[in-house]
N, C-alpha and C positions, 0 to 999 in steps of 0.2 A: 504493500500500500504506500509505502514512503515515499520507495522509488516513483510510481507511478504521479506522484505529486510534484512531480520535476518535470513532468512530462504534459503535464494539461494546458488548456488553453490559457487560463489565466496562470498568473505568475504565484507561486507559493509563499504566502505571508508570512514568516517564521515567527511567532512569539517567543524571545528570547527572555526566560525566567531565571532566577536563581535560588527559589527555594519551594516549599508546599505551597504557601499561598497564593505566591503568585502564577503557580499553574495551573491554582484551582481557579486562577480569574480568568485565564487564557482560554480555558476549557470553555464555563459557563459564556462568554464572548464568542463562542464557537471558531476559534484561530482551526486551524489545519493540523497543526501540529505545534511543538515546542523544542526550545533548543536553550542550553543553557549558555550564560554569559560568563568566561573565564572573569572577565573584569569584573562582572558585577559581583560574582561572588569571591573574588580576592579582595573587595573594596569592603562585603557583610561582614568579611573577618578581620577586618581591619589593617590589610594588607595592600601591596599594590602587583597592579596584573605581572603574570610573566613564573609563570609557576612558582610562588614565592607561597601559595599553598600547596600542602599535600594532597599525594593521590589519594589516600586516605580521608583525607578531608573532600576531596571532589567525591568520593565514594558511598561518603554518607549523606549526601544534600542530593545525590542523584537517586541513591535509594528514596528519601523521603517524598521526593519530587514525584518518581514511576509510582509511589504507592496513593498518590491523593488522584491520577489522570488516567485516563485512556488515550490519551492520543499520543502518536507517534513521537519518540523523544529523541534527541540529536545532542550529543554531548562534545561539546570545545575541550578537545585532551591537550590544545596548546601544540607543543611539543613531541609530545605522548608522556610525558614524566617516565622518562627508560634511555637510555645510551646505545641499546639494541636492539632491531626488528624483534628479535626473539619477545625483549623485552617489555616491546610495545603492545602486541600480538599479545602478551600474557595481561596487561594492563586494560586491554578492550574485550577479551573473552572476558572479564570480571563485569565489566559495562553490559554486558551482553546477557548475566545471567541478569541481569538487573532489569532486563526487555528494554536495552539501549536498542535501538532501529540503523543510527548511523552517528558517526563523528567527524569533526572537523581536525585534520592536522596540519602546521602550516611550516614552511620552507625556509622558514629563517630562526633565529634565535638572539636573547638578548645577552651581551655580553658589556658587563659596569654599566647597563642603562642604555646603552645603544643597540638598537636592531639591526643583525645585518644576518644577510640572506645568505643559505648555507648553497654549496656548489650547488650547481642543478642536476649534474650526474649523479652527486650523490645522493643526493634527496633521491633523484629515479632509481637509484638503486638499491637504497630503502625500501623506498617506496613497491619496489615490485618485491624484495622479498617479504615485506607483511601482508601483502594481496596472496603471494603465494602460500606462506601460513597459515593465512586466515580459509583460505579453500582446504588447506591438507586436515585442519580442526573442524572444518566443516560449520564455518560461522561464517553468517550472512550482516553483512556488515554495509553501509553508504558510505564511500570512502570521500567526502566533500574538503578539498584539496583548498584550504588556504595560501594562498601565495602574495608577500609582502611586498610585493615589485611597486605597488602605488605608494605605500608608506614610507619605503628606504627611498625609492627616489624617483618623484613622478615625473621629471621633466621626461626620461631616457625609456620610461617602462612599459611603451607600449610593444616594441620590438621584444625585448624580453620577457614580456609575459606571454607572448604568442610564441613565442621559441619554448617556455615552460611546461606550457600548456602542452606543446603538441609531444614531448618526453612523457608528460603524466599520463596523457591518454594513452600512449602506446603501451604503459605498464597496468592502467585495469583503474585506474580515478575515474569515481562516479561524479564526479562535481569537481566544480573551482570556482573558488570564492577568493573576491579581490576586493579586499579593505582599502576606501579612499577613493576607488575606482568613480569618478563622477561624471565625468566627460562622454556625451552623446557618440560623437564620433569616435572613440576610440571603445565605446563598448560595444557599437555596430559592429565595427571591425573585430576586434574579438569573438563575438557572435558569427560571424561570417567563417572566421579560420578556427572552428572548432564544433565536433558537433558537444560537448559535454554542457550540462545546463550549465548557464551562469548564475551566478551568486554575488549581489552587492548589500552596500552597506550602508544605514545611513548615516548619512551626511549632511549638512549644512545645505550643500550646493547639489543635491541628489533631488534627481526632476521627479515626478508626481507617478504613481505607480501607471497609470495609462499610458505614459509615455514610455517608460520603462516595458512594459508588456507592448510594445511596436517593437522596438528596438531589437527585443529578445531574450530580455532578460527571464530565467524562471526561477529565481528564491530572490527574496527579496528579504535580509536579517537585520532585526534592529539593536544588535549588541549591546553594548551598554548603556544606551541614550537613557531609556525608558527610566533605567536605576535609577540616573543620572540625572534625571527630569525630577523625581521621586523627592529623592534625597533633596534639592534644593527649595522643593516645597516644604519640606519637612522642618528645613532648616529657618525660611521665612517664618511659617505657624510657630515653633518654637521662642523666635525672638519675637512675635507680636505679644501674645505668651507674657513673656518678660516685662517687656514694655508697658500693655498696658493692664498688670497687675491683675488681668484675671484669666477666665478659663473661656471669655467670650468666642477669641477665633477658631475653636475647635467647634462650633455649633453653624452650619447653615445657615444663611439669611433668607429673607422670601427676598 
């Protein structure tokens, strides 16, 4: 069912959660599916993104999440939190008995705070030996291929993500997801040189989802905004709160 969600006429709204509740809103909101937010939930434990939490920590917020929803769940392993296919592959059969559907891993890594993108050979060459793992285990898995080529550096990245792209698809990536990716014209053009669905993100400058669904886009993820949206209202209520000495802006007005 997940895959086939990549595949429909309209583009796949992803509601990106980070805990029970807010899957149980995604759900009752009738979203398609859910996917969880490295960010958001590095940011609930008081952390910053970049696997600075454990996979154990990812492990139990994904349990709790698959146990409040029905709908197809998609988990951000970042990295994979592993140095080795082997390792990766053991870290997503554990997501799998959880009724994870698909994950996102992406092509670069941070190193003292700066992201920089790992070879592309060797990412394919990861990359295909945990496709081949995951068939030998016999786990069905969305393998939604993050690639940081807009974030490290958009002027140069459209030549290089269509160079990426076409390495991932030849090793078994069910998707690619391009963070930052804004520009009309260059998602056409990725669209055009690739049959794998795309996947963007939003963004500030990220056109309206009708125009996006011409273009060709099919997942459309709202990663951390939403948290991020969240959180600053929470923050406004709390100093109003303060200010004016009572419990008024917590109540509705007509």
């Amino acid at each position: 069912m997940f895959r086939e969600l990549h595949h429909q006429r309209d583009p796949l709204i992803l509601c990106n959660v980070w805990d029970a509740a807010s899957a149980i809103i995604a759900e009752k909101l009738g979203y398609q599916a859910v996917g969880t937010s490295s960010a958001a939930i590095a940011t609930s434990q008081g952390k910053t993104d970049g696997q600075n939490t454990d996979f154990e920590t990812l492990l139990t917020v994904v349990k709790q999440i698959s146990e409040v929803t029905t709908l197809p769940l998609t988990v951000d392993i970042e990295s994979g939190y592993a140095d080795t296919p082997q390792e990766v592959v053991d870290n997503i059969a554990k997501l799998a008995d959880l009724k994870v559907v698909g994950i996102n891993i992406e092509d670069s890594h941070l190193i003292d705070g700066h992201r920089t993108l790992v070879d592309k050979h060797v990412f394919t060459k990861n990359l295909s030996q945990i496709k081949t793992l995951l068939n030998d285990a016999n786990i069905e898995m969305f393998i939604n291929v993050r690639s940081d080529t807009y974030i490290v550096d958009a002027e140069t990245a459209l030549p290089e993500t269509i160079d990426r792209i076409r390495l991932y698809e030849t090793v078994g990536a069910d998707g690619i997801f391009l963070p930052c990716l804004t520009a009309p014209d260059d998602i056409a053009k990725i669209v055009a040189h690739s049959s794998l669905p795309l996947n963007v993100m939003c963004m500030p400058k990220l056109a309206g989802f009708e125009q996006l669904k011409q273009l060709g886009v099919k997942r459309i993820s709202m990663g951390n905004f939403v948290y991020d949206n969240m959180l600053a209202h929470l923050e406004d209520t709390m100093l109003c709160i303060k200010q004016q000495g009572s419990f008024e802006p917590l109540h509705f007005s007509d």
